[in-house]
N, C-alpha and C positions, 0 to 999 in steps of 0.2 A: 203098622202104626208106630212101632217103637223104631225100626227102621229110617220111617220120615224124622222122626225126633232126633236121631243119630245123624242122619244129614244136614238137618238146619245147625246143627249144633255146631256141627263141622265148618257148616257157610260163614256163618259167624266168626268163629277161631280163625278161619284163613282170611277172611276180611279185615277182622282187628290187628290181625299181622302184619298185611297189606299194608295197613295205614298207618300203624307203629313204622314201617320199614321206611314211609315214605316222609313221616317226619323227622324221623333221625339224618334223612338224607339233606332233611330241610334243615335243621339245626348243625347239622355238619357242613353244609355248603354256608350258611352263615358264618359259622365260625371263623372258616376258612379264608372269606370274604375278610372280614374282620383285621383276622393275624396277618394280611396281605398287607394292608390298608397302613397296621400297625408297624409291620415289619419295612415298607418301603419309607417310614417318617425316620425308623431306627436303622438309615441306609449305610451310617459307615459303619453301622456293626456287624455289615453279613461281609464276610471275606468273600463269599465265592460268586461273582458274576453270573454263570449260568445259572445257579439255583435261582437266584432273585427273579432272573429272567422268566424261568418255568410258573416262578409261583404267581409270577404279575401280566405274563404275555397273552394269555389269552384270554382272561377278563380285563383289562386293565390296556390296554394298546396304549392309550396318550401317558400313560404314568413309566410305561416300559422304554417310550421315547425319551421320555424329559430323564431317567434313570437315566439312560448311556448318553445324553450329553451332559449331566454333571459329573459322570466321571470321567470325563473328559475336560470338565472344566480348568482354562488356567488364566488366574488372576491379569497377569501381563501379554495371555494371547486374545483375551474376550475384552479389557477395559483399557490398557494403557499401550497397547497397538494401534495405530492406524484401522479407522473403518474402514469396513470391504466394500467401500463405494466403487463401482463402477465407471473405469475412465477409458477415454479413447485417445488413445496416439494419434494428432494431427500432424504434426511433424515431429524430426529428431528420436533421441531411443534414451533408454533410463541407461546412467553412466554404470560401470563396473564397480568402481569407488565412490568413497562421501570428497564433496567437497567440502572447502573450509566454509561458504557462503553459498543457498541458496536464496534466489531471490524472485518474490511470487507477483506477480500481477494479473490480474483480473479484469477484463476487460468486454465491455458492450460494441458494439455498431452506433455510432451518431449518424444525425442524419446531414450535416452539410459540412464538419472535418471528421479526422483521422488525425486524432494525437498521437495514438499507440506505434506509430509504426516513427514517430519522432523520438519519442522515447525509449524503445530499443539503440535506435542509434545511437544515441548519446549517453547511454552504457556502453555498449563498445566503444566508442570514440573517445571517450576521457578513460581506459584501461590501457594499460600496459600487459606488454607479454604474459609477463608472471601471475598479473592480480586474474586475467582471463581464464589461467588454469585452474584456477581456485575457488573459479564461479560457477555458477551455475544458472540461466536465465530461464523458467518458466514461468509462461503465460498462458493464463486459461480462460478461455475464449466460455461468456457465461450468455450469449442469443438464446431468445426461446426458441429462434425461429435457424434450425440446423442449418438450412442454405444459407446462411450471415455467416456463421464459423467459419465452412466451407470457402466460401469467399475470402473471408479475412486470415486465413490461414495461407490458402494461396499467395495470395499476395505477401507476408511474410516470406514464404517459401522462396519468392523470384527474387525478394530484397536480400536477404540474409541466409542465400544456398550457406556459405561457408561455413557460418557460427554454425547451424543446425548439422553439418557433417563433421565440425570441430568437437561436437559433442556440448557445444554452449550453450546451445537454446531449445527449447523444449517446446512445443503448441499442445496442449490438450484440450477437453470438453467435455461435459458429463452430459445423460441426458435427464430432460426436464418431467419426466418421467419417477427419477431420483427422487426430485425435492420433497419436502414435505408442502401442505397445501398453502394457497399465498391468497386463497379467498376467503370473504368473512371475518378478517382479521382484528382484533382487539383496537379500536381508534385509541391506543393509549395518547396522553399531550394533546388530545385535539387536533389530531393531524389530517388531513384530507385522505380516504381510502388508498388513494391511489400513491399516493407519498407513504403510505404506511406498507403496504404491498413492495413495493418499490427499494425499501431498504432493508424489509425482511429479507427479500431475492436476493438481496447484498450478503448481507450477513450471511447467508447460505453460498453465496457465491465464493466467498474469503474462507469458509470452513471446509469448503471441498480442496480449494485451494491450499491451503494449512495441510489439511491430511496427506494428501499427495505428497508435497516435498518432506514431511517427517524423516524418513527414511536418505534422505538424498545428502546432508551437508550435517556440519556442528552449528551452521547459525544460518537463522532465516531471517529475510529483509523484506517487508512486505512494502512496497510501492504502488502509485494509482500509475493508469495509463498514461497520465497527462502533466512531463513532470520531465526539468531538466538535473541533471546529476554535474554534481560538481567533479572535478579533475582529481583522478586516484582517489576515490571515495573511498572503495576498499581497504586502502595502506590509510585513509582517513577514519576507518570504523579499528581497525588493529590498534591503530595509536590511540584512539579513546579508552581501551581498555583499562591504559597505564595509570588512568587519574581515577580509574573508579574502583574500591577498595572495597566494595560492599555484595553482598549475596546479591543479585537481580534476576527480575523477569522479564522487566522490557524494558528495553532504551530507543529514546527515540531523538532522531535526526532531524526533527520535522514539529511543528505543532500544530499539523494539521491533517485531520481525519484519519484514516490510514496509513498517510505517507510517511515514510523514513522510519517507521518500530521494527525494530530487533529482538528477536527473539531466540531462545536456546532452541533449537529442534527436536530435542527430547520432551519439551514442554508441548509440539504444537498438536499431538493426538486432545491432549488433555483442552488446548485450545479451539481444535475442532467440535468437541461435545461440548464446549463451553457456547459457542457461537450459535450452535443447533439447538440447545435447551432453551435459549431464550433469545431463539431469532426475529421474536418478531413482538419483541418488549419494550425495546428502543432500538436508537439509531448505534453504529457498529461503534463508533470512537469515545461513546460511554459503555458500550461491553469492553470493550479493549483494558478501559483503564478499569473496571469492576473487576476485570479476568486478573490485574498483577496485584490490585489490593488483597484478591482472596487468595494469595498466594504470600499473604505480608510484605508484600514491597511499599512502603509506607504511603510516596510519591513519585509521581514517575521523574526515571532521568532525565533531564534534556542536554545533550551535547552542541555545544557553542563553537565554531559559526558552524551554522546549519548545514547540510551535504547537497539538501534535495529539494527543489522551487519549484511549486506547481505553478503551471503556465496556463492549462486549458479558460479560456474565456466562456466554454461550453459544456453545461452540465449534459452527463447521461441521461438525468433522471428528464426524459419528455424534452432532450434537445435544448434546454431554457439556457438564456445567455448569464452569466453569473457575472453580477458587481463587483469590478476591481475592489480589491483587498489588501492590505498592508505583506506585501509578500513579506518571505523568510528569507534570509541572505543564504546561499550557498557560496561556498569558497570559489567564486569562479575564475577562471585562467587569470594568470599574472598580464595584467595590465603592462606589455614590453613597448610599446608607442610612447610610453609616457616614463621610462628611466630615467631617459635627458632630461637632466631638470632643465626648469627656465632660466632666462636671466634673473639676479634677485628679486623677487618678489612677492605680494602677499595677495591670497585670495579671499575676496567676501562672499557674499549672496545673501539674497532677503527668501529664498528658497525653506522650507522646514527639511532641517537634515539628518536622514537615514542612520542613525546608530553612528556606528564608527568610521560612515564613509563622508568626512569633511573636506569641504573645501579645501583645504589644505596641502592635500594629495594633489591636487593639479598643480599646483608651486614646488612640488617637493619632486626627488627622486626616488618615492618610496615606491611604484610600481603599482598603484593602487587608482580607486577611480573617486571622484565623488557622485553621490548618490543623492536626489532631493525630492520633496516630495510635496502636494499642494503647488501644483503645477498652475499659477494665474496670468492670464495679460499684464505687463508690466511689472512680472517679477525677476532680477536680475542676478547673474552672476560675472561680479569685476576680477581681472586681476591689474593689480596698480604695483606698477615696476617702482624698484628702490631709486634708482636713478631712469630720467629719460633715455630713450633707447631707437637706434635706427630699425623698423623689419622690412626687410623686404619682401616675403614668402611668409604665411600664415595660416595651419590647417587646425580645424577645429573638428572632433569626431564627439556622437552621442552614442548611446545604447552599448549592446554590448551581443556575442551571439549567444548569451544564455537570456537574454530579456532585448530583444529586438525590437520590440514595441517601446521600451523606456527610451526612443530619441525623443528630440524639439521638432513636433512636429509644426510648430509655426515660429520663427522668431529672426532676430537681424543679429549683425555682428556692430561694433560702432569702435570705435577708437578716442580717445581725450585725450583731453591737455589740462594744465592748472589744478594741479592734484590739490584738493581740503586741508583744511589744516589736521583733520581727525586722519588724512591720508586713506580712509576706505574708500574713497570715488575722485573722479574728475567735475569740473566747473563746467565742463564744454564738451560736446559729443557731437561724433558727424557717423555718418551711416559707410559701412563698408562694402552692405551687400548681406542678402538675406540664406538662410540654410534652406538648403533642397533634398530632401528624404533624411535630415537628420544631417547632413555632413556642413561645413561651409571649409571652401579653400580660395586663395586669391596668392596670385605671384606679380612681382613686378610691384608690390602694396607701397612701396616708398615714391611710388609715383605719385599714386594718390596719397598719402598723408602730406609728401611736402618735405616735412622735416620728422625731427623725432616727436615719439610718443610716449605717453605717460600711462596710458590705461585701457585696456582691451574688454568692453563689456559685451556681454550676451545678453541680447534682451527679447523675453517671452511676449508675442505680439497674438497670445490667442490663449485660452483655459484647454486644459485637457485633462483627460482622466486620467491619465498612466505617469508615473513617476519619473525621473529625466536622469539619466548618466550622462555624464559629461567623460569622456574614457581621457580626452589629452587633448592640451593645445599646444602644437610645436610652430617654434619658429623657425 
């Protein structure tokens, strides 16, 4: 009996022990728990990497990860580099060095033109030797649909073998796979879904874009596909420098959407997350100018005359035909047809005229065109000689090859006599002969005039929507 008593007694003592043992191991794995918890918040205070490791890696796995990439962490390798977006070489190779200008374009498939492949050209073709070395032409081909890039890259490829092995031209593509999502989108303005969609993919189009050339040049130049360049733009973006004397973000050559803004290239990581934070809040030419206000540029620059004239009559957005628009002058080639001046004379027009291109230039030998606008039936342009005059040969040219559309696409030539006393017109007109695709020429004209003449009018025999160059009329 006293035996049992000595056993239970025993059972007891090694039980209460047991369970003493087993909550100390509890309160000590708590603890431990704990000081972990506490020790990884007070992480720049542990000097030595593997202890942290041991003390966090095997309870703790997600905490042990996120550990070795903050010390890893660097301000300028994780925020103000270029994101590691995903790009494909469709043609061309990343240069060795920066150039002085890269220049980005982003570009869709239409479905009835192809401006893009006009708009390469006419950067190379208004460049010279030296401004080409200095450039850098990438375009990035933004198709949801991969066989479009495919395509449209080819076809670059058979036009432009040489820039692209010169090292000038660049084709990439990212895939659609990237973006962030483009459905269910915030109807901010009231806009129709699909219009809202549509310039979000924009915005993200321009920001891949951006990122990309960060690295590539000192100054980026972002341009639409659909867009003529003026002559030595580049030696024209250098000489703008010299008039501007203030800190800037963007300058821009263009007042219109995208087209013609410059940019530092150190700035365009910072414009790429700019573009992707709120891509899909507005349309991209109110982020642009949001992106250099919060950067304190008070307003943006505009540099006077313009470089760069969008031409396309055809939106991306769903192919839609876009409403002639008040274009933007670009400096385009010296008008050499028209040096020779004319005999003395003065020129009018009941025409609305273009900024600084007046009637005046086709009397003069300044080398320049006149430009008008408000194109109606029976609206004229005279010129009335100082003294009466014999012609015999008479050629009359419209448009120009940066705006080919701005001819007389309907009208006659006439000739007078018995100039006004106010001298701006003639009493008496007879018909010369009508213009055919914009041009009017006639030899032998003193046959038919007779004798001398007093005043050479053009006169508009139909409305049109496009605005009218007049480049030169030679005798």
């Amino acid at each position: 009996m006293k035996l049992g008593k000595l056993t239970k007694y025993a059972f007891v003592r090694r039980l209460t022990t047991i369970l003493t043992f087993f909550a100390v191991c509890i309160i000590v794995l708590v603890t431990d728990r704990n000081y972990n918890r506490k020790d990884f918040c007070q992480e720049y205070e542990i000097q030595d990497a593997a202890v942290l490791n041991r003390m966090v890696k095997a309870d703790f796995p997600e905490i042990s990860s996120a550990k070795q990439h903050f010390q890893h962490f660097d301000v300028n390798e994780e925020i103000m580099n270029p994101l590691p977006i995903p790009y494909k070489y469709m043609l061309g190779y990343r240069p060795s060095s920066k150039r002085f200008l890269s220049i980005g374009i982003s570009s869709i498939k239409r479905k009835s033109h192809n401006y893009l492949i006009d708009t390469i050209k006419t950067i190379f073709s208004v460049s010279n030797a030296r401004e080409l070395e200095e450039m850098l032409l990438v375009v990035y081909l933004a198709n949801t649909d991969p066989s479009d890039n495919k395509e449209t890259a080819k076809q670059i490829g058979e036009i432009f073998r040489p820039q692209v092995d010169a090292g000038n031209l660049i084709v990439i593509c990212s895939s659609m796979k990237n973006y962030p999502t483009l459905e269910g989108l915030k109807r901010n303005f009231d806009d129709p879904e699909e219009k809202v969609k549509f310039r979000s993919k924009q915005n993200v189009d321009y920001a891949f874009l951006a990122n990309f050339c960060a690295p590539l040049s000192e100054y980026y130049l972002m341009l639409e596909d659909d867009v003529v360049c003026a002559a030595n733009f580049l030696t024209g973006i250098k000489k703008s420098f010299q008039n501007i004397d203030i800190s800037w973000t963007t300058i821009s050559y263009s007042k219109l959407g995208y087209l013609g803004k410059l940019f530092h290239a150190e700035d365009l990581p910072k414009l790429a997350r700019f573009l992707l934070m709120f891509y899909d809040e507005m349309p991209g030419d109110w982020l642009l100018e949001q992106f250099y206000k919060s950067k304190t540029q008070k307003e943006m620059i505009h540099v006077t005359p313009t470089l760069f004239q969008h031409v396309g009559s055809l939106s991306s957005f769903q192919s839609l035909k876009i409403k002639p628009m008040q274009p933007e002058v670009p400096e385009v080639s010296t008008n050499k047809a028209n040096k020779d001046a004319l005999p003395p004379a003065s020129c009018f027009t009941t025409l609305e005229v273009h900024e600084q291109y007046e009637p005046g230039h086709i009397c003069s030998s300044s080398g320049q065109f006149f430009w008008g606008k408000n194109v109606q039936a029976g609206s004229t342009f005279i010129v009335v000689f100082k003294s009466p005059i014999n012609i015999s040969n008479i050629s009359i040219d419209t448009g120009s090859p940066e705006h080919p559309d701005d001819i007389l696409h309907s009208g006659h030539v006439q000739f007078g006599r018995m100039k006004t006393m106010e001298s701006n017109t003639c009493q008496m007109y007879n018909n010369l002969g009508p213009f055919n695709k914009g041009r009017f020429e006639l030899t032998n004209m003193d046959q038919v005039t007779g004798h001398r003449v007093e005043c050479i009018k053009i006169l508009v025999t139909a409305p049109q929507n496009e605005w009218l160059i007049i480049r030169y009329v030679k005798f």
